[in-house]
C-alpha atoms as one frame of an Amber mdcrd trajectory, in Angstrom:
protein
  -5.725  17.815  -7.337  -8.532  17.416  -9.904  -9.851  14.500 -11.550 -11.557
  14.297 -14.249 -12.743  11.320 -15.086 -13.745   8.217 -13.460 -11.144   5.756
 -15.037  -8.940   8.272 -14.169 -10.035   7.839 -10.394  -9.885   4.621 -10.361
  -6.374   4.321 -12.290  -5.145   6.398  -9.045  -7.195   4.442  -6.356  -6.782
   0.926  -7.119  -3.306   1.031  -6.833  -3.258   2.658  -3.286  -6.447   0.310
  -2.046  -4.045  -2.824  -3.472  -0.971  -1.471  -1.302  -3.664  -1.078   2.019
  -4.753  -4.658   1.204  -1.513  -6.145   0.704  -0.496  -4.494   4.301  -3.316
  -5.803   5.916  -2.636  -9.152   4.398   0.957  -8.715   6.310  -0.904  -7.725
   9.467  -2.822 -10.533   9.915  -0.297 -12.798   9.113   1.646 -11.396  11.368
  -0.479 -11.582  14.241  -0.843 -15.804  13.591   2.814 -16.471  13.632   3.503
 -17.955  16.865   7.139 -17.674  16.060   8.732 -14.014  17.909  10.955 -13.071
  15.270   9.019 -13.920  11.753   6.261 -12.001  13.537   8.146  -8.858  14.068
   9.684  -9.138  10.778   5.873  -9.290   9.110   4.921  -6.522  11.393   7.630
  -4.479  10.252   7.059  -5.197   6.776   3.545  -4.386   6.704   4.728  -0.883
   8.394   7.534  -0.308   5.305   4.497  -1.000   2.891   2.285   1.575   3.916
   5.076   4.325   5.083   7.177   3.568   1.484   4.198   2.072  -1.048   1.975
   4.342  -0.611   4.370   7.663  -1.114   6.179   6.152  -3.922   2.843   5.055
  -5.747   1.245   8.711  -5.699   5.466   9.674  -6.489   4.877   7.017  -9.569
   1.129   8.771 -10.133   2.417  12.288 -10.369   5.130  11.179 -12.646   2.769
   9.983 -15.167   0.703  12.656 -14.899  -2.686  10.739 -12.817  -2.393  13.437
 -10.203
């Protein structure tokens, strides 16, 4: 992987850094709910973000050609 320039950089990063930060949004919100069930159901959606956004962003990335 090369690249070449630094708004190409960041037009690969900021996506993944927005997924990481949108998980740990979910994570912490998860660990406030006092509530069993919406808890796991945050934790398990801050799990699907990382193991499916992150794949299918650099998937998206290759596609058009950032990677």
């Amino acid at each position: 992987m090369r690249i070449g320039t630094l708004s190409q950089a960041l037009w690969l990063l900021v996506p993944l850094f927005l997924v990481a930060f949108a998980a740990g949004a979910l994570r912490a919100a998860a660990a406030r709910q006092a509530e069993p069930g919406r808890r796991r159901l945050l934790q398990l959606l801050w799990v699907l973000l990382l193991l499916v956004g992150t794949p299918l962003w650099l998937f998206a990335a290759a596609t058009l050609g950032l990677i």
